[in-house]
C-alpha positions in Angstrom: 18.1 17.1 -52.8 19.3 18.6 -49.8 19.3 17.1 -46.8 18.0 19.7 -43.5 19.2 18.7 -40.0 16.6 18.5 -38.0 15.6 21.4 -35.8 16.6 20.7 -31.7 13.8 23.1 -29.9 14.8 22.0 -26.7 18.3 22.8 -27.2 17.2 26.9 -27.0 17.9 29.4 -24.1 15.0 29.6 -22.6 13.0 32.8 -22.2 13.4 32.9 -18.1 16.5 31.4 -16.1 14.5 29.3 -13.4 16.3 25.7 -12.7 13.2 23.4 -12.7 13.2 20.6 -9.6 11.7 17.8 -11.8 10.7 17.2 -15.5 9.6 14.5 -17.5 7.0 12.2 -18.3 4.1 10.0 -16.0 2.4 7.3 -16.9 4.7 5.4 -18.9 2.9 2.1 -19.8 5.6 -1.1 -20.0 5.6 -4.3 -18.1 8.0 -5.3 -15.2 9.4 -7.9 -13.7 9.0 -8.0 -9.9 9.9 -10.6 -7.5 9.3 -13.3 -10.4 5.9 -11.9 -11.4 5.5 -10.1 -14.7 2.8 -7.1 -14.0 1.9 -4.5 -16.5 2.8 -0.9 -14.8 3.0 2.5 -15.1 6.4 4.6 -14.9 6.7 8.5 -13.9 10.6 9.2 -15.1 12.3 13.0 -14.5 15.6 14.8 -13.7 16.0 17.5 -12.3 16.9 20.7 -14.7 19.7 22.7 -13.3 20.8 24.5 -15.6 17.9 27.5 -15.8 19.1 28.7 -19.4 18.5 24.9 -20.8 14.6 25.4 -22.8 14.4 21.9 -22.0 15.5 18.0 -21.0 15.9 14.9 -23.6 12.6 13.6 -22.7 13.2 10.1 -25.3 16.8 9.7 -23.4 14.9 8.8 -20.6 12.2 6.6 -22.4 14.5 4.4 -24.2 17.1 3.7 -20.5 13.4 2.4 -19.1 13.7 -0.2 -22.2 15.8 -2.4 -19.8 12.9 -2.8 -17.7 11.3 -5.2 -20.0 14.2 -8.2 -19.6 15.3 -7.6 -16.3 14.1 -7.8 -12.9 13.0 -4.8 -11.1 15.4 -5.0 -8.2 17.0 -1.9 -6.4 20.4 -2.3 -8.0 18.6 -2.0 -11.5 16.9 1.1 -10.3 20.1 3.1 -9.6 21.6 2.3 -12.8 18.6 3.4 -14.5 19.3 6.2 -12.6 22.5 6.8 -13.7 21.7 6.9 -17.5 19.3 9.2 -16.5 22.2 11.2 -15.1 24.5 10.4 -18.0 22.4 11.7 -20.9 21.9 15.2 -18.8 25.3 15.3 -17.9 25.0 19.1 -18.7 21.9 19.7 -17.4 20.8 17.6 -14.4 22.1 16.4 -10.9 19.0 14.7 -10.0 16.9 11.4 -11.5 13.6 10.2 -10.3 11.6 7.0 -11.4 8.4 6.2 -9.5 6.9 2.6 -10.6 3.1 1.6 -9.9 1.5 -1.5 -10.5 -0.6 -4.4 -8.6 1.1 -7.5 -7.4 -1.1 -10.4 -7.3 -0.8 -12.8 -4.6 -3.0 -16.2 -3.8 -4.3 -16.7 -0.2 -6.0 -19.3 0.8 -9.4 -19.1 3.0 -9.7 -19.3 6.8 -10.5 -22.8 7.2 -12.2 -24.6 3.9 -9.2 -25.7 1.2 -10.7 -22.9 -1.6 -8.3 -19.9 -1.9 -8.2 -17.1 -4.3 -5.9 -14.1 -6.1 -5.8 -10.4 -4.0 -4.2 -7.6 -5.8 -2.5 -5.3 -3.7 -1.5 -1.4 -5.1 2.4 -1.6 -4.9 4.4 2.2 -5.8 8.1 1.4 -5.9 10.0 5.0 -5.7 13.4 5.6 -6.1 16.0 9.0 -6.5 19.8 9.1 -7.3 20.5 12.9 -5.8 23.6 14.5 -6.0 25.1 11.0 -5.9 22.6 10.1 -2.7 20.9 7.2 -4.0 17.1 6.3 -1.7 14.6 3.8 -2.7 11.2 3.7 -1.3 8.2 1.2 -1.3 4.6 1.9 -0.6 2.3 -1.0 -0.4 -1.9 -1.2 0.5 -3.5 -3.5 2.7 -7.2 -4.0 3.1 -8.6 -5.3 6.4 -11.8 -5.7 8.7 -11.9 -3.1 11.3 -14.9 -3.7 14.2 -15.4 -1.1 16.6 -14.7 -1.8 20.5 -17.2 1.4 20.9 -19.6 -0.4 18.9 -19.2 -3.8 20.2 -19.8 -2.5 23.7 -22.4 -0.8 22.9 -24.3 -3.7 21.1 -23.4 -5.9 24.4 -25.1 -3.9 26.9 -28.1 -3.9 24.4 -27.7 -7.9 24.5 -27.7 -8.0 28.5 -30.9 -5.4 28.9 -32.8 -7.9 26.6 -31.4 -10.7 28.6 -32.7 -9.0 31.9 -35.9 -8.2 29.8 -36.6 -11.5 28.6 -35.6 -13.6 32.1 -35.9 -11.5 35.0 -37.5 -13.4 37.9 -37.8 -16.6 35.6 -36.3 -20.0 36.2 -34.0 -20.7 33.1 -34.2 -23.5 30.8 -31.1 -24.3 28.7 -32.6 -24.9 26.1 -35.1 -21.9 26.0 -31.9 -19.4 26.6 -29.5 -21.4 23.5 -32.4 -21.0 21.4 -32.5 -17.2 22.6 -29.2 -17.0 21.7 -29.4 -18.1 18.3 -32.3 -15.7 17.4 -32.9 -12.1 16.5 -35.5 -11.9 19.6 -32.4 -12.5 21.7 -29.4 -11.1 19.8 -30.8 -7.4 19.4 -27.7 -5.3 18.4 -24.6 -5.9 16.5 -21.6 -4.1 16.3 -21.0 -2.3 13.0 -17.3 -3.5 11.5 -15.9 -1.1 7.7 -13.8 -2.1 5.2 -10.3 -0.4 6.3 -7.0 0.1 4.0 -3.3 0.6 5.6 -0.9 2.7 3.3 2.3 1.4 3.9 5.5 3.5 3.0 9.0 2.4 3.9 12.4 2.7 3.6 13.8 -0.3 2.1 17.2 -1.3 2.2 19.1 -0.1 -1.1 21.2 -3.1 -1.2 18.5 -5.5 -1.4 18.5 -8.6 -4.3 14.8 -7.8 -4.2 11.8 -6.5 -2.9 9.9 -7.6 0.3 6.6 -7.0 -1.0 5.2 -10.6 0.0 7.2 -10.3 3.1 5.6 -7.0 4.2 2.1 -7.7 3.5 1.9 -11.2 5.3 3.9 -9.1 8.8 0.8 -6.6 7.9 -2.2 -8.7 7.8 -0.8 -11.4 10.8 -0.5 -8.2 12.3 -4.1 -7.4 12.1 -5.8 -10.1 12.1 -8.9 -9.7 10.1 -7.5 -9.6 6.1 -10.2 -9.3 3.6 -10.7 -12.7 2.1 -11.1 -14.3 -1.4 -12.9 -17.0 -2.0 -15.0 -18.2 0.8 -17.2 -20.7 1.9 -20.2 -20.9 5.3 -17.0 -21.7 7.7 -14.7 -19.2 6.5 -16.9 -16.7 6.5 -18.0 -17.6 10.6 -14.4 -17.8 11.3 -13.9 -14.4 9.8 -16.7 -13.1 12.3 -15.0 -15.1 15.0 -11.4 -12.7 14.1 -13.4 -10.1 14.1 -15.1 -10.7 16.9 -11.5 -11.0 18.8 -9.7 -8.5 17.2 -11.8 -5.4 18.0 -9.7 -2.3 17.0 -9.8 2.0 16.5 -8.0 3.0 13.9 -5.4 4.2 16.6 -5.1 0.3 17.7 -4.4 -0.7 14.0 -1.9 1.6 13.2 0.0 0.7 16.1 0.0 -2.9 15.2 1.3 -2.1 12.1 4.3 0.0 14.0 5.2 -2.9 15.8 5.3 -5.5 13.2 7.2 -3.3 10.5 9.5 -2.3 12.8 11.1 -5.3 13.7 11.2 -6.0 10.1 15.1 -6.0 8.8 15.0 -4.7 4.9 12.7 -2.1 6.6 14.8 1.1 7.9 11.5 3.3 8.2 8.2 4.0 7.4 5.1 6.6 7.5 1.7 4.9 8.1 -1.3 5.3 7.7 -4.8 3.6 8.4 -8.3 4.5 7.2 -11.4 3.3 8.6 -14.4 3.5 6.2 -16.9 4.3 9.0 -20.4 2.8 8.3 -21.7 4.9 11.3 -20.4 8.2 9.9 -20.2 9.5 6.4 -16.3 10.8 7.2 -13.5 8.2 7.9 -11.3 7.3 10.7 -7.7 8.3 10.1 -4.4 7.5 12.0 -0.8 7.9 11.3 2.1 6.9 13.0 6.2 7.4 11.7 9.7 5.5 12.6 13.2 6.8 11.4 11.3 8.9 8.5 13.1 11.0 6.2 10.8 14.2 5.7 
């Protein structure tokens, strides 16, 4: 019997010269290795395709160089020489390699005061590029957070004193009578209203890095603001979260600007693009505020 070579499709002209900027595959499932924890993730691999005649790229060239992510950790090093093969097998084709990484790094925090603690899962994107020999990594992290609103908190203050005036005016006070006003819904009329926020955190990294500072990152991020969303908690962690809120009132503008400071003066960071969102519970839109340092656009 005789044996046919298989056909190569991709190997035709194709019908129009256009060079392509990127082309490949998303959503790769494999498991990683990051910063000693084994995650399941996803993988968006692609080169660019220079040549505009080429049909196509060897899309299983650049499945099987991901294979190496399954026994060694994902470090920055490893990234560029996944690059590289990336590179190598279009040697005729392509001068640019992409590999985007996405997965959700678990981390164990313990509660405010009371000895319980529980995991968080943070999103975690880890891009990098190997561009005409220019090689960049990127990593984007999320952070959720407490956000109260000085407006609000104000607001629900002035309410407090009017009732105050209301209740006592031209009355001798009793301490008792006005702790025990305190401490009830007669007394305490208003509160301020307080979302569930996120900060998107994409930075620069270093590219000669043993690692990544993922852990690093988010504990600069959440010192930095001060009101964290919390795991497991019990009656005292969950006043002394009211208590950080309570001190840590904050726009959306105030946030972000924390954030600038803390990443900033952080050394494997050489510059981000952040953003904060503020779920508003007053309004059906959200609060949104960005701020850059040293960004590549």
């Amino acid at each position: 019997m005789t044996s046919l070579t298989l056909p190569d499709i991709a190997s035709q002209t194709a019908l129009h010269d256009i060079p392509l900027d990127w082309v490949g595959m998303c959503g790769i499932a494999l498991p990683v290795v990051i910063n000693g924890q084994r995650l399941a993730a996803t993988a968006d691999a692609g080169v660019s395709l220079d040549d505009g005649e080429a049909r196509g790229i060897h899309m299983s060239r650049l499945f099987l160089a991901l294979e190496v992510l399954d026994s060694q950790a994902v470090n920055p090093a490893l990234l560029k020489k996944i690059l590289q093969r990336f590179l190598d097998s279009h040697d005729d084709l392509s001068t640019c390699a992409y590999l985007n990484l996405n997965t959700q790094m678990l981390l164990k925090r313990p509660a405010l005061i009371s000895p319980l603690s529980g995991w968080k899962s943070y999103p975690v994107e880890i891009k990098a590029s190997l561009e005409n020999g220019m090689f960049h990594v990127e990593l984007n992290v999320e952070v959720e957070y407490s956000s109260t609103c000085p407006c609000s908190a104000a607001l629900a203050r002035q309410l407090i004193q009017q009732k105050f005036v209301d209740d006592y005016a031209n009355k001798t006070l009793q301490h008792a009578e006005v702790l025990a006003w305190l401490g009830s819904t007669r007394g305490i009329v208003a509160t301020p209203h307080s979302q569930r926020s996120t900060a998107h955190l994409q930075m620069h990294i270093r590219e000669d890095g043993d690692n990544f500072p993922i852990e690093h990152v988010i504990d600069k991020a959440e010192k930095a603001l001060g009101t964290t969303v919390q795991t497991a908690v019990k009656r005292e962690d969950e006043q002394a979260f009211a208590l950080a809120n309570g001190q840590n009132l904050m726009f959306c503008e105030d946030a972000v600007r924390r954030l600038h400071v803390a990443l900033k003066s952080t050394s494997t960071v050489k510059g981000f693009n952040l953003k904060v969102v503020h779920a508003e519970s007053l309004h059906s839109h959200d609060a949104v505020a960005k701020s850059r340092w040293n960004w590549r656009r």
